[in-house]
C-alpha positions as CSV (number, residue, x, y, z in Angstrom):
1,X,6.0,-49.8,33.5
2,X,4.4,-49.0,30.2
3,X,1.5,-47.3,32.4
4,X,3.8,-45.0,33.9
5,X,5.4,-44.2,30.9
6,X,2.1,-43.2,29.2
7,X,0.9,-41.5,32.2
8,X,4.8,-39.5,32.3
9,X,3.8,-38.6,28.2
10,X,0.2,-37.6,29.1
11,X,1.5,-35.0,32.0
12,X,4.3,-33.7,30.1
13,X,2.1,-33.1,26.9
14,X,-0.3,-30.8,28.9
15,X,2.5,-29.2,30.2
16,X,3.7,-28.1,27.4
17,X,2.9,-25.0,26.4
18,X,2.0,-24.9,22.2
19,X,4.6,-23.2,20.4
20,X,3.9,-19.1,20.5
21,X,1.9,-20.1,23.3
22,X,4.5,-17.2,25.3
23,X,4.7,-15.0,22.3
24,X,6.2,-12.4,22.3
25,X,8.8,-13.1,24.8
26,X,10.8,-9.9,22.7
27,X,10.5,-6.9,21.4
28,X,8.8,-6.7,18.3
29,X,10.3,-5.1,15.3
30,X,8.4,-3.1,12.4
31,X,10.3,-3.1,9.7
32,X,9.2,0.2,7.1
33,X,10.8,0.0,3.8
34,X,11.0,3.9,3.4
35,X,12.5,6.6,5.5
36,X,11.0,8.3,8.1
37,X,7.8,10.2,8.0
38,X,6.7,8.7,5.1
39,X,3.2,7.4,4.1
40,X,4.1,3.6,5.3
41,X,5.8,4.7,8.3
42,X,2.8,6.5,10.0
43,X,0.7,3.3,10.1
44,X,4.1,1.5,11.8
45,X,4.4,4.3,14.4
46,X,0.4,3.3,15.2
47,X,0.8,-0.4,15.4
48,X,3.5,0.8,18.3
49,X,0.5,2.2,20.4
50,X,-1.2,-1.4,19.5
51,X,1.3,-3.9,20.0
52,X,2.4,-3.8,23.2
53,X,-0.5,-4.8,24.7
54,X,0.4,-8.0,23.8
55,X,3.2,-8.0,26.5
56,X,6.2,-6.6,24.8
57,X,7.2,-3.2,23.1
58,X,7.1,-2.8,19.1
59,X,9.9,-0.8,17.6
60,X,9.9,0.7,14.5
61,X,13.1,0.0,12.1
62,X,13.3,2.1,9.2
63,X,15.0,0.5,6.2
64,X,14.7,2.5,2.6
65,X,16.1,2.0,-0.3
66,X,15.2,-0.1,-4.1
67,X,11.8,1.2,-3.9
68,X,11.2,-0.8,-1.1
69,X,12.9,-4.1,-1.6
70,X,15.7,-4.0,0.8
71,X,13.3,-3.9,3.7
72,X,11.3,-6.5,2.1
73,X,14.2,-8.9,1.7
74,X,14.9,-8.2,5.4
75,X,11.4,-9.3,6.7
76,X,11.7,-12.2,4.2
77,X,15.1,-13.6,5.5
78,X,14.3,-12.8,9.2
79,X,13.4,-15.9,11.6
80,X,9.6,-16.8,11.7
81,X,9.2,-16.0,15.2
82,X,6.4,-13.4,14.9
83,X,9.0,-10.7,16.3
84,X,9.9,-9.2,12.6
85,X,7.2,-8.3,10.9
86,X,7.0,-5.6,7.5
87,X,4.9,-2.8,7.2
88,X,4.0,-2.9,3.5
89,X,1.8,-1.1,1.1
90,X,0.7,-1.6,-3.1
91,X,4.7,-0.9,-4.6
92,X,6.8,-3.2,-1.6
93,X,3.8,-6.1,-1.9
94,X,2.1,-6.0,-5.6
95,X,4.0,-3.4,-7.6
96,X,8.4,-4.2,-7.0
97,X,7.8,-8.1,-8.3
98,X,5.7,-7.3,-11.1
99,X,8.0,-4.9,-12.5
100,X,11.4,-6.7,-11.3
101,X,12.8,-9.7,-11.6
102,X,15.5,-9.2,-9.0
103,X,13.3,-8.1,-6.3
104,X,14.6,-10.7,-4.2
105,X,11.5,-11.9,-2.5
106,X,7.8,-13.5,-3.6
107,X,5.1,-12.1,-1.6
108,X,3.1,-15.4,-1.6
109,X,5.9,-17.4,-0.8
110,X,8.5,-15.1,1.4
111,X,5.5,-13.9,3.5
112,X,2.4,-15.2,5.3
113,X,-0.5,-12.0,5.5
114,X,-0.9,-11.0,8.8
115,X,-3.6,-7.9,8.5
116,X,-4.4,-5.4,6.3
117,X,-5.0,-2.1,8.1
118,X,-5.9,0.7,5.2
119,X,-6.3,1.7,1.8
120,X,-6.1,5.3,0.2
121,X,-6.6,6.4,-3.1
122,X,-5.3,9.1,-5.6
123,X,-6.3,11.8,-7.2
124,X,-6.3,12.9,-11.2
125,X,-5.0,16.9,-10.9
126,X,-4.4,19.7,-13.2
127,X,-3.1,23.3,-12.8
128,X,-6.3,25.9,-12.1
129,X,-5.5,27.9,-15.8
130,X,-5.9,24.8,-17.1
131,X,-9.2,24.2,-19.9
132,X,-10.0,21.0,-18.9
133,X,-12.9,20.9,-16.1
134,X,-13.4,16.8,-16.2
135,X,-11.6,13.9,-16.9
136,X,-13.6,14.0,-20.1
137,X,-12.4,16.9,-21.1
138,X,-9.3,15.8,-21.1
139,X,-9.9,12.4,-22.6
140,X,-11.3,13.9,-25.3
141,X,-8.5,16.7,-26.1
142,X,-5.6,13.7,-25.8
143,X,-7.7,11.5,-28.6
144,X,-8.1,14.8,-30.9
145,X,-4.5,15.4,-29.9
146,X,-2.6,12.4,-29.2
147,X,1.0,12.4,-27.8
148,X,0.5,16.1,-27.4
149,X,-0.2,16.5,-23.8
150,X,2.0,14.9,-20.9
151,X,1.4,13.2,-17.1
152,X,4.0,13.8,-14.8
153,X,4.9,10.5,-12.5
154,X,8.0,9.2,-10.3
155,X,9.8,7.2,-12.6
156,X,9.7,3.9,-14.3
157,X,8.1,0.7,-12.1
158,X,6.5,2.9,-8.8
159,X,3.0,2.7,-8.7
160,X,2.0,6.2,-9.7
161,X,3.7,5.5,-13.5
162,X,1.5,2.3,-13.4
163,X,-1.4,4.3,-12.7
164,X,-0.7,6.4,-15.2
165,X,-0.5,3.5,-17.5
166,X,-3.8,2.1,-16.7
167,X,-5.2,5.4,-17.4
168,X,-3.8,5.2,-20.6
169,X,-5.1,1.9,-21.4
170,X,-8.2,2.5,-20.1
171,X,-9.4,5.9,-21.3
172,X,-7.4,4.9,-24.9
173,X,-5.3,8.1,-24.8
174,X,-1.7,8.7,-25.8
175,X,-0.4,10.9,-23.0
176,X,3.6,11.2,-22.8
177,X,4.9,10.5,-19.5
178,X,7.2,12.3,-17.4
179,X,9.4,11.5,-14.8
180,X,10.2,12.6,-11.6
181,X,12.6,11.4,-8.6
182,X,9.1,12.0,-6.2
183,X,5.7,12.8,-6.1
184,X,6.6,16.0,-4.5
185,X,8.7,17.3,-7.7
186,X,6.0,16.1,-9.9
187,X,3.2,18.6,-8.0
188,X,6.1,20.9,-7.7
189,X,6.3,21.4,-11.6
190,X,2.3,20.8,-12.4
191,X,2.3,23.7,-9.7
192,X,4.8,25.7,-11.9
193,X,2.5,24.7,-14.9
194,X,5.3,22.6,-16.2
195,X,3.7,19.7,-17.1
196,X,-0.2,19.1,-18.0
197,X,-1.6,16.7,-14.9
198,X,-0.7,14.2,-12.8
199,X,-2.0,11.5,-10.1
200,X,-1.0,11.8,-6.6
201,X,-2.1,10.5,-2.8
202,X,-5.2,11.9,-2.0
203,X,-3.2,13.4,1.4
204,X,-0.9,15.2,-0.5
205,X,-3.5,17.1,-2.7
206,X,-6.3,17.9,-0.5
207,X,-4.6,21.1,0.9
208,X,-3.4,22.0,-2.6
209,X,-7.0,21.4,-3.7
210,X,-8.6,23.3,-1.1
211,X,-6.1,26.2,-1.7
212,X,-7.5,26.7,-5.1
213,X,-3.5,25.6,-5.9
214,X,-4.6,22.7,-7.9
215,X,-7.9,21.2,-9.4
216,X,-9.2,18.2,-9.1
217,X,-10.8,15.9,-12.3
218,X,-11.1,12.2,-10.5
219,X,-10.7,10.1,-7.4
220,X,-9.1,6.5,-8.3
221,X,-11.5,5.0,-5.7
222,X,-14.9,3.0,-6.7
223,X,-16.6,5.1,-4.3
224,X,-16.6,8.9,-3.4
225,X,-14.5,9.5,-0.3
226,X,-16.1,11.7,2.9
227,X,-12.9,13.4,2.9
228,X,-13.8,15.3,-0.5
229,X,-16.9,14.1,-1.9
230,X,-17.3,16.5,-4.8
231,X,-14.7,15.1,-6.7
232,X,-16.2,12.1,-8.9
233,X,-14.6,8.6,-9.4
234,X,-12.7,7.7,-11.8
235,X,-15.4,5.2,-13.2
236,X,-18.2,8.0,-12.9
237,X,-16.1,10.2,-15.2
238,X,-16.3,7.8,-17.6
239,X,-13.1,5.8,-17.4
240,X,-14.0,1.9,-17.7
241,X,-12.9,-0.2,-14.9
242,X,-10.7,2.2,-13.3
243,X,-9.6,1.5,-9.8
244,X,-6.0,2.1,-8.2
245,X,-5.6,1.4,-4.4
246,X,-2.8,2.2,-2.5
247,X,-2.8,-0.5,0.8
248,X,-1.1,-0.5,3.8
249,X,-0.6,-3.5,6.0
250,X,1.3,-6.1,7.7
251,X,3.4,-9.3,6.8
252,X,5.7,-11.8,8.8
253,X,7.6,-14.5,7.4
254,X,6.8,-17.8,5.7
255,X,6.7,-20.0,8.0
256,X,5.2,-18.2,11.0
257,X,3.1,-20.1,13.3
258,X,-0.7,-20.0,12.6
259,X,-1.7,-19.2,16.6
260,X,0.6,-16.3,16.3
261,X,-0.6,-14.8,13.7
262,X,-4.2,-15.2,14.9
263,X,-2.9,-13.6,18.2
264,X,-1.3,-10.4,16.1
265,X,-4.3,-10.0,13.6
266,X,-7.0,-10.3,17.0
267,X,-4.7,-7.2,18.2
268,X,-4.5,-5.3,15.1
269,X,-8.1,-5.5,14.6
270,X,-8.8,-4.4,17.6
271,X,-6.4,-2.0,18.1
272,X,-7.9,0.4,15.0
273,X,-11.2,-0.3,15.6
274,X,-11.2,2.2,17.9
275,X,-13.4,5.4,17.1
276,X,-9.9,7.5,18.4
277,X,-8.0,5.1,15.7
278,X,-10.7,5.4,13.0
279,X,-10.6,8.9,13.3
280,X,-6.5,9.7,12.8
281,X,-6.7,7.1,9.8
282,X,-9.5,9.1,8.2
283,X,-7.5,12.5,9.0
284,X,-5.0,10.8,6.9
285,X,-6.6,10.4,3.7
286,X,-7.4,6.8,3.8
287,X,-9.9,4.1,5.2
288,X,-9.7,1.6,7.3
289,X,-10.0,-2.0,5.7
290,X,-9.6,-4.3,8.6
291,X,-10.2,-8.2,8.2
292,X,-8.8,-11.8,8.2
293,X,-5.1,-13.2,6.9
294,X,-6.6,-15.2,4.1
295,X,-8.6,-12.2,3.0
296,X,-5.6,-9.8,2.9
297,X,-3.7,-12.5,1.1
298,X,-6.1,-12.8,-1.7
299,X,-6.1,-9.2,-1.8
300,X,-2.4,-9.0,-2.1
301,X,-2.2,-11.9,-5.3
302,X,-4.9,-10.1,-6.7
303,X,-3.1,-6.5,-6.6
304,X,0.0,-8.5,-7.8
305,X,-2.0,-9.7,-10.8
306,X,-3.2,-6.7,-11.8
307,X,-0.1,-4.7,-11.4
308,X,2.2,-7.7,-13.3
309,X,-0.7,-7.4,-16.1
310,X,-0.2,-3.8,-16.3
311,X,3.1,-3.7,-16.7
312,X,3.8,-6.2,-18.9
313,X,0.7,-4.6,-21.6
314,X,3.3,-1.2,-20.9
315,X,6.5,-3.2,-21.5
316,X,7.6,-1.7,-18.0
317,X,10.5,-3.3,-16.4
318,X,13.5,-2.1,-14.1
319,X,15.9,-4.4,-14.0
């Protein structure tokens, strides 16, 4: 009798499938804390062309609003099942908890990493009739001239008035800042010559750049980009230490299995490894940065370090 029962336990453990052994058995859902068309939502709409080779469709879900958060809380609330994941960049994932205290999720305990896809990087710009012609330039005219000159940005917490911040700390300059509801009205007024500079994604100002609309000073990469490489870094201009990513990439919540997140990062991997892949990521301003979970997770807590030093030097908060 006791064989048999051991025997009976021996069959019906290999018959068991181990859990997420069948994943996904449903649709799975992207969840994109901005509105459509956005910079987030582009990498979603590719991991739609990638996921389904794992047996079921991948649907994009829209869900803006608080800078991000509300699709962030939505990802971290959702059940661990592998079928709600969140498309998230540098604000929704290092930025929104450094500045808030009511973002309503952790990103090392609400999520587990699941693969980081990109990273893009900004650009310093000022108007054409404008003197300066480098970022030393204009370092040197806000120390002779301190709180004289402004930077426009898009309003207290978002990433581009912490990159503005940095700047400040780093170069040692006094520039005042301005806000805007978007990076589009910022350009819009350093267009119209209404403010002095400003830092925006590198996809937004090429074509400006290239117009002869707007010129550029510095790239907030370590490294020149192929997309532009005239413009220096940052660093080379002479601005210590001076490096501001913006990521893009993918999280599920605490609590997901381990199998099934090795099953979605083999796919992602895969998926924009692929010269056609490579190529529509470049066209877009930023570069892949493929890899392990563990390695995007250290990334993450190390953006959210940086960011939460940042703003607390600035005094920056929002709630």
């Amino acid at each position: 009798m006791r064989r048999r029962t051991f025997v009976a336990g021996m069959l019906s453990a290999v018959a068991a499938p181990a859990f997420g052994q069948g994943y996904p058995d449903r649709p799975i859902r992207l969840i994109v804390p901005s509105a459509p068309g956005g910079p987030t939502d582009i990498p979603a709409r590719l991991l739609t062309q990638i996921l389904p080779k794992l047996g079921q469709p991948a649907v994009v879900e829209n869900r803006p609003g608080a800078g991000g958060a509300i699709g962030a809380r939505a990802v971290a609330s959702a059940a661990p099942d592998g079928t709600t994941l969140l498309v998230g960049n540098t604000s929704v994932l290092a930025v929104i908890p450094a500045v808030s205290a009511s973002a309503g999720y952790d990103p090392a305990k609400s999520f587990v990493p699941v693969a980081k896809i990109s990273e893009s990087y900004q650009i310093l710009v000022v108007h054409p009739s404008s003197s300066w012609k480098s970022v030393r330039e204009l370092v040197d005219d806000a120390k002779a001239n301190p709180g004289k000159f402004n930077l426009a940005h898009t309003g207290a917490g978002g990433l581009p008035h912490l990159t503005a911040e940095l700047f400040k700390a780093r170069a040692g300059v006094d520039l005042v800042g301005v806000p805007y509801k978007s990076g589009g009205e910022a350009v819009t007024a350093l267009l119209g010559n209404q403010v002095h500079c400003t830092f925006e994604a590198i996809s937004i100002l090429l074509p400006q750049i290239r117009e002869g609309k707007l010129r550029a000073l510095g790239l907030t990469s370590r490294t020149r980009t192929p997309l532009a490489p005239e413009i220096p870094t940052m660093i080379e201009a002479g601005v210590p230490d001076y490096e501001v990513t913006t990521f893009y990439g993918v999280v599920a919540p605490a609590g997901t299995p381990g199998d099934i997140i090795g099953k979605l990062n083999a796919a992602i991997n895969e998926g924009f490894a692929t010269e056609e892949m490579r190529a529509t990521v470049t066209k877009l301003g930023s570069a892949l940065a493929l890899g392990a979970p563990d390695a995007f997770g250290a990334f993450i807590a190390a953006q959210g370090a940086k960011w939460s030093a940042v703003a607390k030097a600035a005094n920056i908060k929002v709630d």
